[in-house]
N, C-alpha and C positions, 0 to 999 in steps of 0.2 A: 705354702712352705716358706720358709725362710731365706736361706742365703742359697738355696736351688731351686732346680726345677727339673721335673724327673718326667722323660717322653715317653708315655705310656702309650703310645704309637710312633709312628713316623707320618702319620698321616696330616700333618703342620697346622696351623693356627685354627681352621673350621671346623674341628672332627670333637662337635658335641657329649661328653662321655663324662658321667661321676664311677670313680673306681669302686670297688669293696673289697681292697686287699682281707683274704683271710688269714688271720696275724695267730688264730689259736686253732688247736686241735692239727691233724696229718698235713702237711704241705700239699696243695693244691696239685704243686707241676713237680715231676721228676726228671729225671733223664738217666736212665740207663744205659746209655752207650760211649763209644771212647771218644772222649771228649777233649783228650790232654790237657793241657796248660793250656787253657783260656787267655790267659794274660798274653800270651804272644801275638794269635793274630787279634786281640783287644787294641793294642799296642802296635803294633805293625799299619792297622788301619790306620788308627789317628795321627800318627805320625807323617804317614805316604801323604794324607789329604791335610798335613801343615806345609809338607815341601811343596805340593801344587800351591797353596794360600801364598805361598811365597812369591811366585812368579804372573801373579794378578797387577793390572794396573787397576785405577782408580774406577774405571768406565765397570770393568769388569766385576770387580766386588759391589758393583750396584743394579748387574744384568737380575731380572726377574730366577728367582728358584725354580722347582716342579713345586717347591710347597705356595700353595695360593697365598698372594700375599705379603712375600717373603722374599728381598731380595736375597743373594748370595751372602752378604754381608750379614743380615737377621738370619739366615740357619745358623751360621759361625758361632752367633753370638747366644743364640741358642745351646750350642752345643756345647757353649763354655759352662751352661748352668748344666747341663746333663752331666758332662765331667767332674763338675764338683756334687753334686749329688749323689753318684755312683762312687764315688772316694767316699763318702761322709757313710750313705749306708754300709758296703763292705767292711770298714773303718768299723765302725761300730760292732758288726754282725763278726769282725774278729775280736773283740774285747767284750764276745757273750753278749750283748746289749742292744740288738738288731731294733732300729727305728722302727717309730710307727709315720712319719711324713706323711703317708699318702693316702692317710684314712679323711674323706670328704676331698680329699683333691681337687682343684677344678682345672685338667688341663689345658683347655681351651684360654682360662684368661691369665692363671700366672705364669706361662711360656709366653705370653705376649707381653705383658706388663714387664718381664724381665728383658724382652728384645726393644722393648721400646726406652728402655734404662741405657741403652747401650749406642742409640741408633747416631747419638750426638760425636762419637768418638770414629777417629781416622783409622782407615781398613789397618795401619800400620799397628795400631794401638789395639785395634781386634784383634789381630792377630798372635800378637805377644801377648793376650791373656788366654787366649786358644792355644797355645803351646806351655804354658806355665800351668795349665791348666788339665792338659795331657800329663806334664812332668807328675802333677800332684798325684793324678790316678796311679802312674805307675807309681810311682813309693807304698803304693796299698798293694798292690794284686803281685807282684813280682816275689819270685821264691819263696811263693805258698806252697807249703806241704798238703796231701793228699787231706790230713785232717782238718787243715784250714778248709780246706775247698769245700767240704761240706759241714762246714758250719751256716746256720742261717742270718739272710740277713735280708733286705727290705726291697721289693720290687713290685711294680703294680701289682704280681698276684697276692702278693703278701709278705708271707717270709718262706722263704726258700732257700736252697740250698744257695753256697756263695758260687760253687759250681754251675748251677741253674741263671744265675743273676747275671756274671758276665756273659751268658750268649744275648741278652737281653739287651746289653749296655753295645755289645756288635753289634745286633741287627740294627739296633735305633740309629750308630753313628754312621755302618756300613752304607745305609739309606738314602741318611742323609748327604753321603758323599754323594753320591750319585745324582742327590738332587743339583749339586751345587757343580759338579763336573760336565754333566750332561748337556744342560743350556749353554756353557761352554763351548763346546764340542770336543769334547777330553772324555775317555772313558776309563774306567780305575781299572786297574790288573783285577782281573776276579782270580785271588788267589784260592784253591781249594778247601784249603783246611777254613778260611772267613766265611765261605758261600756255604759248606757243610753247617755247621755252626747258625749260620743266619737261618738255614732251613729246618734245619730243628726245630729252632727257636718258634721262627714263625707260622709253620705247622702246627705248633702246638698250644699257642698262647689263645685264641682265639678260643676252643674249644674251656682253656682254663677259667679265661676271665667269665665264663658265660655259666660256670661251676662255683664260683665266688658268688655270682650274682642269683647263686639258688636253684640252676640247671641238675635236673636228678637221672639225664640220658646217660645211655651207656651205649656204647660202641666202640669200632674201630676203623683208622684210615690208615692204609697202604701206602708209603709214599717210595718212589721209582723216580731216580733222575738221573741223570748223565753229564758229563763235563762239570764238575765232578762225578761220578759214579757212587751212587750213595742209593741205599734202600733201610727202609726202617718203618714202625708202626708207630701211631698215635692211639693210644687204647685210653678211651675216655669215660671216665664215671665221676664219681665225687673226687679222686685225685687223676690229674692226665698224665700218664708213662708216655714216655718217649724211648723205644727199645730197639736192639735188633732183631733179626730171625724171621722165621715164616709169618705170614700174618693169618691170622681165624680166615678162616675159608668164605666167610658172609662178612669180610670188611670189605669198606669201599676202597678203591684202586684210583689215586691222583700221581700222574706222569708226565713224566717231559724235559724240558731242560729247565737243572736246577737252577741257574739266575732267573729264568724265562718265571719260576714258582714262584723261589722269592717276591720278585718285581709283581707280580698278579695277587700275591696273600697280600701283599701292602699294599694295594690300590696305585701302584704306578706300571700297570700296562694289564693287557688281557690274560686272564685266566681261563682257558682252555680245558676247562677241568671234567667234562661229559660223566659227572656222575648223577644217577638217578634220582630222582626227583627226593626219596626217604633219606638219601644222603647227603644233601646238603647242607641240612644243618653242622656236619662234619667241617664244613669249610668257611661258617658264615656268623661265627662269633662275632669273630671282630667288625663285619657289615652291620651288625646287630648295635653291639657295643657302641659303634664312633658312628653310626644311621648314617651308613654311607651304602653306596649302591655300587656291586662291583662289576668288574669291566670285563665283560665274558664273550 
């Protein structure tokens, strides 16, 4: 890519993966449920974890990440390329003209090559292009109409709705907050409407990217969680809905607490998922995808 770089996980600098966004023919991933205005907790994150950036000393913004690798400082800096990434395709995907960026993508070395562009510059100086760099996203996503929001535009699965894409641009920075919080010993507010949203997301992505990559399975998973209180299905074929309502009587059944799912579908803690051995390829795209081995 050029002047970004687009986190086709959260899973930081190691996580081996070529994309094959499907840019032609039905959209990959959908979402059917109420989703609001994305743009608020989009925007409400990135902002909360610029006021914490703010009260770091020097020692701090160079404490070790969760991402291997990665001090606090390198996700930052990271995250400035994701922000303008995420502005450039919805940007686009509103002027009808939705990018192709991340056909051959190699996540692994241009999120690095861009963190290492940065690594010469004072946490003060990171940080005032991480916040100019929030500013920029919001001029894109703010007081979009219903008809913006499902205009297509560019994200690891392909092209998708712009609806679909910001839960995409939350979960990746939602993640990342917590990489950068946690080693701290600071924990973010899990606000409900961001964790709903992250779970969607990453419930679903996993089974899409693995449909991009010529997967012709069909099923469905159950998903059940609490604090938020949220239920909804993953019905997966050649396109993955994300819907509410009962689920088919032979889906699988994944429960629990919804940070606690979050945190386990993106390899930053245990995934307690007790489903049958036929169904886990339901939860194992992205293990697949980024040949990572999850934590169960």
């Amino acid at each position: 890519m050029s002047t970004a770089s687009a986190s086709t996980s959260t899973a930081g600098p190691s996580s081996p993966m070529q994309v094959s966004p499907r840019y032609d023919g039905p959209s990959v991933l959908e979402f059917d449920v109420a989703l609001g205005d994305v743009s608020v907790p989009l925007l409400r994150q990135r902002r909360r974890l610029g006021e914490f950036l703010a009260t770091l000393d020097a020692a701090q913004w160079a404490t070790a990440s969760r991402c291997e690798g990665w001090s606090v400082q390198d996700v930052i800096a990271h995250l400035i390329g994701t922000n303008q990434y995420w502005g450039v395709s919805i940007a686009q995907g509103l002027k009808g003209e939705p990018t192709r960026y991340l056909a051959g993508f190699d996540p692994v070395a241009t999120p690095a090559q861009m963190v290492d562009g940065l690594r010469s510059l004072a946490p003060a100086d990171v940080l005032e292009q991480y916040d100019a760099s929030v500013e920029q996203l919001a001029g894109v996503v703010v007081d979009l109409d219903d008809a913006k929001w499902k205009l297509p535009a560019e994200a690891p699965p392909g092209h998708i709705a712009i609806s679909a894409v910001a839960p995409h641009a939350l979960w990746d920075a939602w993640t990342h907050e917590r990489d950068v919080c946690l080693p701290l010993g600071s924990t973010p507010t899990a606000e409900p409407d961001e964790v709903t949203a992250c779970l969607y997301y990453c419930a679903a992505i996993g089974p899409a990217l693995a449909a991009t990559q010529g997967s012709t399975r069909n099923g469905a998973l159950a998903v059940t969680a609490t604090a938020p209180d949220v239920a909804f299905v993953v019905s997966v074929g050649s396109t993955v809905r994300v819907t509410d309502g009962p689920p088919p009587e032979a889906a699988a059944r994944l429960s629990g607490d919804a940070v606690t799912l979050v945190e386990g579908l993106t390899f930053r803690g245990p995934l307690e998922h007790g489903l049958a051995g036929q169904h886990l390829w339901l939860i194992s795209g992205l293990d697949e995808a980024f040949d990572r081995t999850p934590a169960v």
